[in-house]
N, C-alpha and C positions, 0 to 999 in steps of 0.2 A: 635746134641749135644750129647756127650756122646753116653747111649744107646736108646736114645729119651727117656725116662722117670726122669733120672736127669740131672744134669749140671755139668761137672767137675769143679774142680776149678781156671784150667785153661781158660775153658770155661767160667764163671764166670767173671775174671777177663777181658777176651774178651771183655763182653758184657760191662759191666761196662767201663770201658777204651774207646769202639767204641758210647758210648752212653753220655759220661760226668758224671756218676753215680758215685754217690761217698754217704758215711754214712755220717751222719751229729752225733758229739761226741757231742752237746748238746741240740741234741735232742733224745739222747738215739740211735741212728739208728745203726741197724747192719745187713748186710746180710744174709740169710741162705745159705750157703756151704756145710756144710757137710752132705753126702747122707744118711749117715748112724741117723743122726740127723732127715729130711727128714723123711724118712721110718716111722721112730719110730711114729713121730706129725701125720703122717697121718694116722694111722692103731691107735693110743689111741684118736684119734675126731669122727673116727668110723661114717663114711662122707657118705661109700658108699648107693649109690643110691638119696642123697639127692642132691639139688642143692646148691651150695658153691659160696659164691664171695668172691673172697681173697682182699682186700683192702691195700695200701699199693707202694709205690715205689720198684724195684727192677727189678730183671735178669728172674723173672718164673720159679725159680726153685722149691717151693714148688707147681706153677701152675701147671705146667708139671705133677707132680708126681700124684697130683689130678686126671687130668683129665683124665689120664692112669687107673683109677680104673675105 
């Protein structure tokens, strides 16, 4: 996917679509897509080195970029 560290959002959409993934609007739910979004979350939680469980439905795209640190 992508550059193995994120998910395009075409990719994204792949995933979702080949999986039945879909946001649920009242339950608040929305996916992360944008990489540049990404980036940001992961470098301000200041993660590296500790051990992370991300909780949550979704395509891996903020998992990805984790586990690349």
């Amino acid at each position: 996917m992508g550059d193995g560290t994120s998910q395009s959002r075409s990719d994204n959409r792949r995933l979702k679509a080949s999986s039945g993934l879909a946001p649920k609007k009242q339950h608040g739910q929305k996916f992360l897509t944008d990489a540049n979004n990404v980036r940001k979350v992961a470098e301000v939680g200041s993660v590296d080195g500790a051990t992370v469980i991300e909780i949550g439905g979704g395509t891996g795209t903020f998992t990805s970029v984790l586990a690349a640190r």
